[in-house]
C-alpha positions as CSV (number, residue, x, y, z in Angstrom):
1,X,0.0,0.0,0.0
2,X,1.1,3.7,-0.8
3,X,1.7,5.6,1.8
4,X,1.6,9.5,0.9
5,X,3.1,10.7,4.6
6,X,5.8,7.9,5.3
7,X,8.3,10.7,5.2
8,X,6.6,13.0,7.2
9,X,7.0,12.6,11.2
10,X,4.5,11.6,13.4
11,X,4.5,12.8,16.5
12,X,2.5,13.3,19.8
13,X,-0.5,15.3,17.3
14,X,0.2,13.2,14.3
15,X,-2.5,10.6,13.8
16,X,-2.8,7.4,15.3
17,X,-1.2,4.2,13.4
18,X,-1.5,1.6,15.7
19,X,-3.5,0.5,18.5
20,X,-3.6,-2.7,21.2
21,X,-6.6,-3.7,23.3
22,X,-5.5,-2.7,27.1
23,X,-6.5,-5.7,29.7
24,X,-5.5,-4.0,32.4
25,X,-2.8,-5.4,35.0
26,X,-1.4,-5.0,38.4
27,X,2.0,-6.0,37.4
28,X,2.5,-6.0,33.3
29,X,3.6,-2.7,31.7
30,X,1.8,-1.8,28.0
31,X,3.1,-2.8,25.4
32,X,4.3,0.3,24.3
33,X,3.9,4.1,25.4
34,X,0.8,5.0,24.1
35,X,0.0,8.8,22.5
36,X,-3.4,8.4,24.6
37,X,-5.8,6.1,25.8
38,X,-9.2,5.9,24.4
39,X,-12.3,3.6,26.7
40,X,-15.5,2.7,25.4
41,X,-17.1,2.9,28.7
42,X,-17.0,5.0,30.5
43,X,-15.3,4.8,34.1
44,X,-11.9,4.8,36.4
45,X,-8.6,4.2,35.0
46,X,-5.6,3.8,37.1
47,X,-2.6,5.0,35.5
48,X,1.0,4.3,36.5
49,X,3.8,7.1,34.5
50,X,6.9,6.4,33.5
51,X,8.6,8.2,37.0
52,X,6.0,5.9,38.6
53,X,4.1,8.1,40.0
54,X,0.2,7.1,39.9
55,X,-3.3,8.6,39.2
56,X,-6.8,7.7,38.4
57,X,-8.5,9.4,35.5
58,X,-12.3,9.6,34.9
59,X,-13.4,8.8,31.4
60,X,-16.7,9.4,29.8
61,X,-17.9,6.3,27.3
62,X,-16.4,7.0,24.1
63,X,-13.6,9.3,25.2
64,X,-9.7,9.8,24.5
65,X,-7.3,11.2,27.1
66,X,-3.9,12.4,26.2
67,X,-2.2,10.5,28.8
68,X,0.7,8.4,28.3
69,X,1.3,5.4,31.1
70,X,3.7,2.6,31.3
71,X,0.7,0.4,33.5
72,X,-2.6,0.3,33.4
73,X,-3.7,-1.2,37.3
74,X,-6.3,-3.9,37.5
75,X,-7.2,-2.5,41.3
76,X,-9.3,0.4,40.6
77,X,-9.7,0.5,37.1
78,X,-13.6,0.0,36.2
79,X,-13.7,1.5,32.6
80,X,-14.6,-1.2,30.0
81,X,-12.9,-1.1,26.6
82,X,-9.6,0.6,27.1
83,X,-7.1,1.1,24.0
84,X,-3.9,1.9,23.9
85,X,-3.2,4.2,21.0
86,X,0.0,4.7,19.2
């Protein structure tokens, strides 16, 4: 397949080109650092950064945050749906 933009970079703004299904986990890191994280319903997510520092965010069904975490906790996290998006 053509690809018009494969020398153009793609960074944080740039459009999304790949994408994994988030089961979330107590102890397993994503598998990769995301550009955001996108639920389809809505609820808690408990984050873990890269510096480890950790924080729950509140998404509505349907919606994308801008977040990038290394871990996505099991304890806490209600949200159904997640996505980590690349």
């Amino acid at each position: 397949m053509d690809d018009k933009y494969a020398s153009y970079s793609n960074g944080l703004n740039g459009p999304v080109d790949e994408w994994v299904t988030v089961t979330p986990d107590d102890n397993a890191d994503l598998p990769f650092l995301p550009k955001a994280i996108h639920v389809a319903g809505s609820g808690s997510v408990v984050c873990v950064s890269a510096s480890g520092s950790q924080a729950t965010f509140v998404f509505g069904s349907g919606e994308d945050k801008r977040i990038r975490p290394v871990r996505i906790l099991a304890t806490g996290t209600d949200a159904t749906g997640i996505v980590a998006l690349q």
